[in-house]
C-alpha distance (Angstrom), angle and dihedral (degrees) to the residues before:
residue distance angle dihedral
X1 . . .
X2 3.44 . .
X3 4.62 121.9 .
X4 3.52 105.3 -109.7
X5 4.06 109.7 -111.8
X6 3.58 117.1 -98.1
X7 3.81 109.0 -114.2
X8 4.51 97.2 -177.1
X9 3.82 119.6 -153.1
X10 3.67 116.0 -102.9
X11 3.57 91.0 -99.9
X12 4.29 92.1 53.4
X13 3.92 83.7 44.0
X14 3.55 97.1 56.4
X15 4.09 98.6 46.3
X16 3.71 82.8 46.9
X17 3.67 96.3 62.3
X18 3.63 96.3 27.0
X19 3.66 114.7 121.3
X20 3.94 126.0 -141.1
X21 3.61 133.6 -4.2
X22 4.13 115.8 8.5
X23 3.96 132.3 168.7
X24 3.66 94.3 -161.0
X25 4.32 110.1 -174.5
X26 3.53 100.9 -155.4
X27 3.76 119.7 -174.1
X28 4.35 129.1 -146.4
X29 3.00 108.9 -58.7
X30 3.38 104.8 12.1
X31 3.52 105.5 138.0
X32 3.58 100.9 -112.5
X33 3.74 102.0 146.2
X34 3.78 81.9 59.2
X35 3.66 97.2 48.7
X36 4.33 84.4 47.6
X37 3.73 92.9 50.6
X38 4.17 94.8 47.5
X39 4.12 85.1 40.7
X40 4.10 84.5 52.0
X41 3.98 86.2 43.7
X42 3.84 88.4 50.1
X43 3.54 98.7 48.5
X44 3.94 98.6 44.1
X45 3.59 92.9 47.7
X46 4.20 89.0 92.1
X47 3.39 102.1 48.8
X48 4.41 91.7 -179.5
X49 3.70 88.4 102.5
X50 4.01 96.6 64.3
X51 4.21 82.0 -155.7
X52 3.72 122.0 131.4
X53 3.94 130.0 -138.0
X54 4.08 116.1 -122.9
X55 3.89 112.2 -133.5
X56 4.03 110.2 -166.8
X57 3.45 127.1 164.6
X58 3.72 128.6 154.8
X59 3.72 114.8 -101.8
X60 3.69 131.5 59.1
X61 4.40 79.8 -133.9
X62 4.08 89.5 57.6
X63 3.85 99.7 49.5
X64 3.40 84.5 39.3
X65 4.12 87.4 65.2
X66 3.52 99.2 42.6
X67 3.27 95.0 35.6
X68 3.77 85.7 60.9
X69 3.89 91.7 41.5
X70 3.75 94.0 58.6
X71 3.85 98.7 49.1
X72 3.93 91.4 43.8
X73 3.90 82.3 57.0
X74 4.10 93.8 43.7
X75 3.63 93.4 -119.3
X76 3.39 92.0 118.0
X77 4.26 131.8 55.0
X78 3.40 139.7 -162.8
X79 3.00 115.8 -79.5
X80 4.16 96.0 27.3
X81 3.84 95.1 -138.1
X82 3.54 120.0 166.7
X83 3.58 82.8 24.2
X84 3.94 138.2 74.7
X85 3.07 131.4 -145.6
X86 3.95 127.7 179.2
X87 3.51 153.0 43.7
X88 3.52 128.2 -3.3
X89 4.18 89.1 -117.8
X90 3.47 90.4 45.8
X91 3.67 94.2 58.3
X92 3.99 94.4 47.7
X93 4.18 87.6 48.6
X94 3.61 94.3 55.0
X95 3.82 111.3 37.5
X96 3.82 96.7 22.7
X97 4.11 106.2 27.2
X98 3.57 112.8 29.0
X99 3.51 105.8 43.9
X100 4.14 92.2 54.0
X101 3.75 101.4 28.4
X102 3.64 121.2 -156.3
X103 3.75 121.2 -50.5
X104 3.38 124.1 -107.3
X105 3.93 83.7 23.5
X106 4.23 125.7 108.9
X107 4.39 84.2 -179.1
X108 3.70 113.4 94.9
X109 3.95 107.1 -108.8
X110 3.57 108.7 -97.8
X111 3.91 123.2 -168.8
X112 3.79 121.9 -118.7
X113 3.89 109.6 -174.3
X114 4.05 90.9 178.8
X115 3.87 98.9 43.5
X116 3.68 93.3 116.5
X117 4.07 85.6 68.4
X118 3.76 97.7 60.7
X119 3.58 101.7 128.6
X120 3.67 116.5 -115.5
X121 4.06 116.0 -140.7
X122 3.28 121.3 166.0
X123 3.44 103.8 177.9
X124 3.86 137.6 16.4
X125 4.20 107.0 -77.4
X126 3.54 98.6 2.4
X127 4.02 119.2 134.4
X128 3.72 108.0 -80.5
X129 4.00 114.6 -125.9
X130 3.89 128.2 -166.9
X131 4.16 111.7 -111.5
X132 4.54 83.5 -119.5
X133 3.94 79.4 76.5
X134 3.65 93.4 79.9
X135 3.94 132.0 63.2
X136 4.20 105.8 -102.7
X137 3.90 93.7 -134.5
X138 3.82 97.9 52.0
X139 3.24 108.8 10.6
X140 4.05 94.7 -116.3
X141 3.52 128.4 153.6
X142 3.75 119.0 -96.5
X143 3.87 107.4 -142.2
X144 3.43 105.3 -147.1
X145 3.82 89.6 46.0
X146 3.77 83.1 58.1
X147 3.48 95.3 48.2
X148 3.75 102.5 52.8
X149 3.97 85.4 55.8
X150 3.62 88.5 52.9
X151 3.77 94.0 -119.1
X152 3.89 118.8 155.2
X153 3.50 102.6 155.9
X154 3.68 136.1 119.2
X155 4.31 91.3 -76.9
X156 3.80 90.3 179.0
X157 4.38 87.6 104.1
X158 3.82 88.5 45.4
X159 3.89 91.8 57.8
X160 3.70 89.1 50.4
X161 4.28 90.4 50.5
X162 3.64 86.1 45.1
X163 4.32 97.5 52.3
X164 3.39 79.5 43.2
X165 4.12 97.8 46.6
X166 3.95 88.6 46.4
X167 3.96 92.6 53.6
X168 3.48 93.3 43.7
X169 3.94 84.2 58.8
X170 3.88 91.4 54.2
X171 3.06 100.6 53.4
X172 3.67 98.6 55.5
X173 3.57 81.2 41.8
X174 3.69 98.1 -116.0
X175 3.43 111.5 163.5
X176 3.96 138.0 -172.2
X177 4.08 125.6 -148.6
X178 4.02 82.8 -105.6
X179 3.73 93.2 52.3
X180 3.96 97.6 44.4
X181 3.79 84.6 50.5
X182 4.03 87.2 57.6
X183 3.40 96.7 44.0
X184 3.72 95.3 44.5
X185 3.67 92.6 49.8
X186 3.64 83.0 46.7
X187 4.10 102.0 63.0
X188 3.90 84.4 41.5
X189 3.47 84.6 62.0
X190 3.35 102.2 49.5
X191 4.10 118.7 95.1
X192 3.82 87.3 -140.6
X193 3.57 101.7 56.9
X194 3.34 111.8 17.9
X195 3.89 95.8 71.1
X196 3.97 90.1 53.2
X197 4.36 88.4 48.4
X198 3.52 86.3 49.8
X199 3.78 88.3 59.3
X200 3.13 101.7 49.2
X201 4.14 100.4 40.9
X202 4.28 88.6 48.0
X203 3.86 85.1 50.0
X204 3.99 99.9 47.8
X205 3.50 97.5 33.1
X206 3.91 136.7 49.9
X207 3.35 107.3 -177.1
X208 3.26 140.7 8.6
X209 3.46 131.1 -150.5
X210 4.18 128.5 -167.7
X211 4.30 118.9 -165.8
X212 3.51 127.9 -162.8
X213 4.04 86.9 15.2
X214 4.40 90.2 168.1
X215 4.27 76.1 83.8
X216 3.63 95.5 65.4
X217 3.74 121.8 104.9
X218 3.52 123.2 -149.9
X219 3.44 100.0 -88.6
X220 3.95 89.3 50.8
X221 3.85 81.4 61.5
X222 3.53 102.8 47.0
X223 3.94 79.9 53.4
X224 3.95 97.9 51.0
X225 3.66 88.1 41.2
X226 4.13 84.1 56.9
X227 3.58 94.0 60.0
X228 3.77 91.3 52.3
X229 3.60 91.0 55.6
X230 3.75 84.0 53.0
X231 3.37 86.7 65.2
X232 4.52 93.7 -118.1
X233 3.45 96.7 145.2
X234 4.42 98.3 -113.8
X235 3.70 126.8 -162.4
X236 3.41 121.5 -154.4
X237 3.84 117.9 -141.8
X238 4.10 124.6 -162.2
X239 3.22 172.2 96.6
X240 4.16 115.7 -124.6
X241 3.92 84.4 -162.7
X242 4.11 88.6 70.4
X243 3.34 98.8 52.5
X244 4.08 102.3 127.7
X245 3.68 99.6 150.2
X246 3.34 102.2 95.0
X247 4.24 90.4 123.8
X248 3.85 80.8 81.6
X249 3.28 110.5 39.3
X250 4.16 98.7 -86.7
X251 3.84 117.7 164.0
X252 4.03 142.8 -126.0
X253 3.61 105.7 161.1
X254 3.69 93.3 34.9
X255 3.81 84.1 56.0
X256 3.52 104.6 56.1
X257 3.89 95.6 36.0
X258 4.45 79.7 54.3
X259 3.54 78.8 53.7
X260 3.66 93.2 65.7
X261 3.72 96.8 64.0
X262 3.46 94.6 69.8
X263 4.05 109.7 90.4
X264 3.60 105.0 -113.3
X265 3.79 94.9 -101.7
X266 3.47 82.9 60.9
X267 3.78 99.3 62.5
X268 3.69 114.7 82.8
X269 3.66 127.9 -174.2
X270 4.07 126.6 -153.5
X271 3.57 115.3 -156.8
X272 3.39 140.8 177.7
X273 3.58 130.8 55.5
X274 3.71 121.9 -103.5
X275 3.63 101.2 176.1
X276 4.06 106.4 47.9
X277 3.73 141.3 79.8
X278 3.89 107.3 -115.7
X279 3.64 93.9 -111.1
X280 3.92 89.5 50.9
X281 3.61 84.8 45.4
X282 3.69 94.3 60.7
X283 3.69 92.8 46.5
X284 3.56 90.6 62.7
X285 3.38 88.7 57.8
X286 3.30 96.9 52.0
X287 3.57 99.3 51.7
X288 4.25 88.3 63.2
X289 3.87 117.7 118.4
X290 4.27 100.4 -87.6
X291 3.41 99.5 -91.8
X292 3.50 100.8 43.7
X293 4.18 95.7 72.5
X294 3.30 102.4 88.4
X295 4.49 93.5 90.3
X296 3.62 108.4 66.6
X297 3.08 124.2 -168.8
X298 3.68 125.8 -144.2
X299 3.70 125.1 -134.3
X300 3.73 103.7 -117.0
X301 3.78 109.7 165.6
X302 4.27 138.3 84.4
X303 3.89 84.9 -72.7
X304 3.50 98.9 51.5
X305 3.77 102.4 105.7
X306 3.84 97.3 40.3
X307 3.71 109.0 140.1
X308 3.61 101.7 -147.7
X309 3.76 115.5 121.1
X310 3.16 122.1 -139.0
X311 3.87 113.0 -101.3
X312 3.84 126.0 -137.6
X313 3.67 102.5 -150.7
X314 3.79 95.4 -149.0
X315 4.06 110.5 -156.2
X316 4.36 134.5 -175.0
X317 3.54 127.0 -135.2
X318 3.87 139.0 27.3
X319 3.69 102.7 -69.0
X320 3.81 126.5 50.9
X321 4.09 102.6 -103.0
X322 3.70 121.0 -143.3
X323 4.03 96.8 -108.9
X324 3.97 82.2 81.9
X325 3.80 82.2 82.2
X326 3.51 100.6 33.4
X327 3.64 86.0 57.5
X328 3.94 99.9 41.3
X329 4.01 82.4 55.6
X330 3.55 100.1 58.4
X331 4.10 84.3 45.2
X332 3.61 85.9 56.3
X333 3.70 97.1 50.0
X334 3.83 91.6 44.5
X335 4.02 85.9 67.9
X336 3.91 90.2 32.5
X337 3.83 108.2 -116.1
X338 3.38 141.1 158.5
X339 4.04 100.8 -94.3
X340 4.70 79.0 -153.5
X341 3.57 84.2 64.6
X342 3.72 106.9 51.1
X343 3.70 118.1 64.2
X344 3.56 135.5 -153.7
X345 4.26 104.0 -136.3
X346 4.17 128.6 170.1
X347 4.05 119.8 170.3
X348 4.48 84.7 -88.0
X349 3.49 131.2 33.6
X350 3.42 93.5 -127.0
X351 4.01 85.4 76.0
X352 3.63 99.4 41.5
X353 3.81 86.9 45.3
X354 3.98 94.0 57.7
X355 3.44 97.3 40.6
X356 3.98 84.0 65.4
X357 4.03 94.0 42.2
X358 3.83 94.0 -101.1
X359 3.63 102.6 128.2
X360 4.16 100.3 -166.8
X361 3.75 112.0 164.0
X362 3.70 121.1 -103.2
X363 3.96 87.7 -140.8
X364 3.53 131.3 100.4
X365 3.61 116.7 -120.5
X366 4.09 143.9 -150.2
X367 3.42 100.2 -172.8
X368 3.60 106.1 101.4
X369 4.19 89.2 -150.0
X370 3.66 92.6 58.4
X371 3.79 94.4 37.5
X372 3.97 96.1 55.5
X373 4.21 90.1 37.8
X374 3.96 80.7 62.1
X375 3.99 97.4 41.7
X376 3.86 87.1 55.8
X377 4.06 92.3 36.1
X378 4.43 89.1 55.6
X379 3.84 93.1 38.2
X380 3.81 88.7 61.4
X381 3.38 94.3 37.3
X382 3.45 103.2 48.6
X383 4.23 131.8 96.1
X384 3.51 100.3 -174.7
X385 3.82 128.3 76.4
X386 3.73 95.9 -132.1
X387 3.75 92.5 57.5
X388 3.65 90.6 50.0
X389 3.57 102.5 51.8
X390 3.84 88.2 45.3
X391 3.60 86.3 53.0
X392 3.87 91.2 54.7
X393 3.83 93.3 48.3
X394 3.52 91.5 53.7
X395 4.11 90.3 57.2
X396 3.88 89.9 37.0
X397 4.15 89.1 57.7
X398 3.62 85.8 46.5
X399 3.54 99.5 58.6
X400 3.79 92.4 39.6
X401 4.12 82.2 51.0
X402 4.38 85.9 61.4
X403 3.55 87.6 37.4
X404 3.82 93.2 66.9
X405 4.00 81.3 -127.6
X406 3.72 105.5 124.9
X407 3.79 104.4 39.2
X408 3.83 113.2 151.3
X409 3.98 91.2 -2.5
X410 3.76 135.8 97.2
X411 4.09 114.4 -111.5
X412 3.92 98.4 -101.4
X413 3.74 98.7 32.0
X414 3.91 84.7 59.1
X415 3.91 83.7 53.5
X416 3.87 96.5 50.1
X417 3.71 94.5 45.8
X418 4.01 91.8 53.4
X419 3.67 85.8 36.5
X420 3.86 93.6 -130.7
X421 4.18 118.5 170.8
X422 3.99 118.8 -148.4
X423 3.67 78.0 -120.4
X424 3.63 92.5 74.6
X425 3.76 97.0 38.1
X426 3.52 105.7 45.4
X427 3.01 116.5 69.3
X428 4.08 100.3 53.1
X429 3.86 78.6 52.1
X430 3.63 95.3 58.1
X431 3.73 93.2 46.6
X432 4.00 85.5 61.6
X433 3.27 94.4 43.9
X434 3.84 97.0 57.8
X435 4.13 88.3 36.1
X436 4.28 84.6 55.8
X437 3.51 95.9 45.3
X438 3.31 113.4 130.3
X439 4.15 114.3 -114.4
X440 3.83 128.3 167.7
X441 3.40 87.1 -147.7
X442 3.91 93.2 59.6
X443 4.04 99.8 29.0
X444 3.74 122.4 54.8
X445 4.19 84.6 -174.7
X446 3.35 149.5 -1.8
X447 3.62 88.7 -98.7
X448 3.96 90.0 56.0
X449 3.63 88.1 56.2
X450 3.75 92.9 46.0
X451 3.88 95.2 57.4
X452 3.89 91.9 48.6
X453 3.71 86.9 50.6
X454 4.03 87.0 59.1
X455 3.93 94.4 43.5
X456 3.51 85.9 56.3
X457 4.21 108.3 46.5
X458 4.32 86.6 27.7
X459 3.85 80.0 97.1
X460 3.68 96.9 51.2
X461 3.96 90.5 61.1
X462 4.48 114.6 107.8
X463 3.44 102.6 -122.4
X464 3.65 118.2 -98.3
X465 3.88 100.9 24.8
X466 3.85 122.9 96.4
X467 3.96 120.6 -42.2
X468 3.63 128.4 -108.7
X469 3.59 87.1 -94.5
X470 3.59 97.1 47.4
X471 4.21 84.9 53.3
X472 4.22 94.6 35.5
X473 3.52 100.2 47.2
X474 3.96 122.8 -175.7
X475 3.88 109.9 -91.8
X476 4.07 126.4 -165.1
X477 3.32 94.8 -158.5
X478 4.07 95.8 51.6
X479 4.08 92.1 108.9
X480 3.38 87.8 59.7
X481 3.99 91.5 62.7
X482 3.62 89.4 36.7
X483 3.98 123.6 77.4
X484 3.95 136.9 160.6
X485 4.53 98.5 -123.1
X486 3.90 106.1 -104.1
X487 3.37 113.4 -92.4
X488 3.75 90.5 -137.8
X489 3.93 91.0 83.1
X490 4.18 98.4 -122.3
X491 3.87 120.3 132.9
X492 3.97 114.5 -148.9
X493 3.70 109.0 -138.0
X494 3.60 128.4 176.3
X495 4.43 114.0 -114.3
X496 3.95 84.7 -114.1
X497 3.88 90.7 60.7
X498 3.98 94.8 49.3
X499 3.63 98.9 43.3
X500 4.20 107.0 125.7
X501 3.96 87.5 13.7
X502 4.01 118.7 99.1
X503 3.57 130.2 -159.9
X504 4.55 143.7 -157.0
X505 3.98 79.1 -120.8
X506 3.64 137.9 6.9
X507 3.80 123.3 -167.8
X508 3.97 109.1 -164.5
X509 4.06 122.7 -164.3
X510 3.93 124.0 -145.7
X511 3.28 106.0 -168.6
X512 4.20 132.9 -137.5
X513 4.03 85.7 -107.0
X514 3.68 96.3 51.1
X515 3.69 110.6 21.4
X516 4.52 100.1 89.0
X517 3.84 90.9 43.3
X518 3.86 91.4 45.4
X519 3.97 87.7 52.4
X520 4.17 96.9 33.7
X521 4.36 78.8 54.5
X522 3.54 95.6 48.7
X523 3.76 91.9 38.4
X524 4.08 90.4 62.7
X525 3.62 80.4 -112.1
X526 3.71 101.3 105.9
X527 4.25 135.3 51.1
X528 3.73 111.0 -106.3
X529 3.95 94.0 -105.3
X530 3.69 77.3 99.6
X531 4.05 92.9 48.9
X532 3.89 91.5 97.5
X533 3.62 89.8 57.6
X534 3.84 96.5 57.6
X535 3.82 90.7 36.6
X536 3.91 79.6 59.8
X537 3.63 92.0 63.3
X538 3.52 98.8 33.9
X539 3.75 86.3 62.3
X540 4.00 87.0 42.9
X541 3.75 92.7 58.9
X542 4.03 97.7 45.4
X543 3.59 97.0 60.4
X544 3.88 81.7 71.5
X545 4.10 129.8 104.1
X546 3.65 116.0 166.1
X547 3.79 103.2 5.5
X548 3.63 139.2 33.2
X549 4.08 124.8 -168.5
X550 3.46 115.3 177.6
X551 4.11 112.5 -179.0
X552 3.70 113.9 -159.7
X553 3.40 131.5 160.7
X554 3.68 126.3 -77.8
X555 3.97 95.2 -116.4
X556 4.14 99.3 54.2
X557 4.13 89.8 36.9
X558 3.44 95.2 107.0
X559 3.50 101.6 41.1
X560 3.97 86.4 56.4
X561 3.54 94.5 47.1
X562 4.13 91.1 53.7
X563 3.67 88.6 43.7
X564 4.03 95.5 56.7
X565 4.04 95.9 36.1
X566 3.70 83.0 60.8
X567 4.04 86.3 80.7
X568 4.11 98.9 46.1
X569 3.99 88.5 -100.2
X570 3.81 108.6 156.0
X571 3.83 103.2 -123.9
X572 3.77 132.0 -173.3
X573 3.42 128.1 -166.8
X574 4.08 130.1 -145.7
X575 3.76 126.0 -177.8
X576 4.02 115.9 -138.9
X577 3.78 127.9 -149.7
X578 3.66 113.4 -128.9
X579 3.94 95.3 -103.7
């Protein structure tokens, strides 16, 4: 059988053939993929120009889609050349990084994702602190940084280790994401070389074209807005009311006031909602910032005239209790979908873990017992691909850790000095994993699982250091990281994981902490330092197409259900127990 044709809405037709510079705000479900693949289409159709498009988005899971997308539809080869394809990092490393280096540098520059957790020590036995303690610029201590490591010491001989730590990486030309942002922002900059890059970018390229842009941070901006001053045609993709990144540094306001330097035939909207029921669809809406309700956007698509309401999945107590799930499963079976394919998600895992009865601390650990019970625990319990390759670094650093390997050195700069691929890792990491996964069937306790843990990384030990018992040491708290997978078939997955996927059914988790300030913000009743918060659920709820769950505790129900009937959605309400 045949894909029906794509037939796009005026407003995807005219950003399609629109030529030069756009800033297109695109809400859920827009179709925007689409619209990038026909634009691609468009573009490629005269060849005469031998120049390539750039594609850059912001997650490895986002090119990943398009990426996918355009070769399904033959628009794009093996290899890509003249185009690009792939994240926004990637682009900087390999047009603006690589082929300079660092200054002041003879080493090849080398990227080190984790630098920021190089321990700082300045002195034998004092308290060891991560190098993200201390300011990047002058290599001051950040106070609350301190604080949530419980330091309150003199931290004077920590900033000096940590100026000293930071130059140390320069000049083996070690650099971070944050630092290749600098110092590619820095040779745009520059009067000498930035007219020469501008050359040779306009030449190469024609058109460049940025996804999910609400992730950018300011200097991402100040980077796109480079290449329109290079005169490289750049369209803006987004939606400001996604923008969850503020952990590092990611902009809203910045966004929209961007927006305004495009002339007005320049800014293009996308609305309507191809992937929601209509009552989902008016959710959405409804979970905007107050002033930002007045657009609504229809449902448009195959799911449009679902008549499931959405449910508020009304629950007791301080914590989120596991009946969340239990109840979001027999939802899901009411409409008759695959339980695999509908996640349970909240803004931390903790949350979304709960909700499913898998109690895994929120704290972070040293013990290397607890830390590998939780590896195993999240690889097994996670849906999304990000979670489970974090899941396997986290074992891989441990068994480097009994190795001896990674003395004195960060997790991936050990890799990059030994020059090891996850190619040659991975799999004998994955064969632990599933040999340490924890089974009823196979483990009559935590303890059980603990000793068959040591049997299995005793042989991993140098001879004559500490044992495997010395290294594993007995935990209390190991249940806690350990848990049998739910047999009701839901992943938990945190919003940040999910964002630019969509799902049959989505069950999203406000927790006790956030839940009043999410609903005073939304109300008009609270300042937007809680914005990110609702934007967090907002982003949550639009990943939905049939069903929509949204648990929230029993004391700010109402007030949630008032807020969303304010649109016309359809919304039921079900009280939980506590367990």
């Amino acid at each position: 059988m045949s894909a029906m044709r794509f037939v796009p809405t005026e407003e995807q037709a005219r950003i399609i053939a629109h030529e030069g510079a756009a800033f297109v705000a695109a809400c859920p479900g827009s179709g925007k993929t689409r619209v990038l693949v026909e634009r691609a289409r468009k573009l490629l159709a005269d060849h005469s120009s031998g120049q390539g498009i750039v594609f850059l988005s912001f997650t490895t899971a986002a090119v990943s889609e398009l990426e996918k997308r355009l070769r399904r539809e033959g628009l794009l080869k093996v290899p890509a050349f003249p185009h690009f394809i792939g994240t926004f990092d990637a682009f900087l490393w390999q047009f603006l990084i690589a082929p300079f280096g660092v200054p002041g540098c003879t080493e090849r520059p080398r990227l080190i994702p984790d630098k920021d957790q190089c321990v700082i020590r300045p002195y034998p036995k004092a308290q060891e602190l991560p190098l993200e303690c201390f300011d990047r610029a002058r290599g001051c201590a950040i106070p609350d940084a301190l604080k949530r490591h419980g330091f309150a010491r003199d931290a004077k001989p920590y900033e000096t280790a940590a100026r000293s730590a930071r130059a140390r990486f320069l000049e083996r030309g070690e650099l971070d994401f944050a630092d290749a942002r600098e110092l590619a922002l820095t040779r745009l900059r520059d009067p000498a070389s930035s007219p020469a890059l501008s050359r040779a970018l306009a030449a190469r390229f024609q058109e460049l074209i940025v996804d999910e842009a609400q992730d950018c941070n300011p200097t991402d901006l100040e980077i796109i807005d480079w290449f329109r001053s290079a005169r490289i045609p750049v369209k803006i993709i987004c939606d400001p009311h996604q923008s969850i990144y503020g952990f590092r540094g990611g902009v809203t306001d910045e966004l929209l006031a961007y927006g305004q330097s495009y002339a007005p035939s320049e800014r293009l909207p996308i609305t309507g909602n191809f992937r929601s029921s209509r009552h989902i669809a008016k959710t959405i809406v409804a979970l905007r910032a107050p002033s930002e309700r007045s657009s609504v956007d229809d449902a448009l698509g195959e799911h449009r005239d679902e008549l499931t309401p959405v449910y508020l999945l009304s629950y007791p107590g301080r914590g989120v209790p596991a009946s969340v799930g239990l109840k979001f499963h027999e939802l899901t079976e009411t409409v008759g979908l695959d339980a695999s394919t509908c996640p349970v998600i909240a803004a931390t895992r903790l949350s979304c873990a709960n909700a499913l009865g898998h109690p895994i601390a929120n704290d972070a650990r040293e013990d290397m017992s607890y830390r590998l019970a939780a590896a195993v625990s999240n690889y097994h319990f996670s849906l999304e691909l990000g979670g489970r390759k974090e899941a396997l670094e986290a074992v891989h650093k441990i068994v480097l850790e009994l190795e001896g390997n990674i003395t004195g050195k960060t997790y991936h700069q050990y890799l990059r000095e030994a020059e090891i691929e996850p190619r040659a890792w991975r799999p004998r990491i994955m064969q632990l994993v599933d040999a340490l996964r924890f089974d009823s069937a196979r483990f009559l306790s935590a303890d059980a699982w603990h000793d068959h843990a040591r049997s299995m990384l005793a042989p991993l030990l140098p001879p004559g250091g500490k044992s495997i018992n010395q290294r594993l040491q007995r935990n209390p708290d190991l249940a806690k990281a350990l848990a049998i997978a739910p047999t009701c078939g839901h992943c938990a997955c945190t919003i940040h994981s999910v964002k630019g996927m969509e799902f049959p059914a989505v069950c999203v988790v406000m927790s006790p902490q956030t839940a009043k300030r999410i609903l005073d913000f939304l109300s008009g009743d609270s300042p937007s330092a809680h914005a990110e918060d609702a934007r967090k659920i907002y982003v949550g709820a639009s990943r939905a197409q049939r069903l929509l769950a949204i648990a929230v505790p029993q004391s700010q129900t109402s007030r949630l259900m008032n807020l969303l009937q304010t649109t016309g959605a359809a919304i039921s309400v079900v009280a939980l127990s506590p367990q």
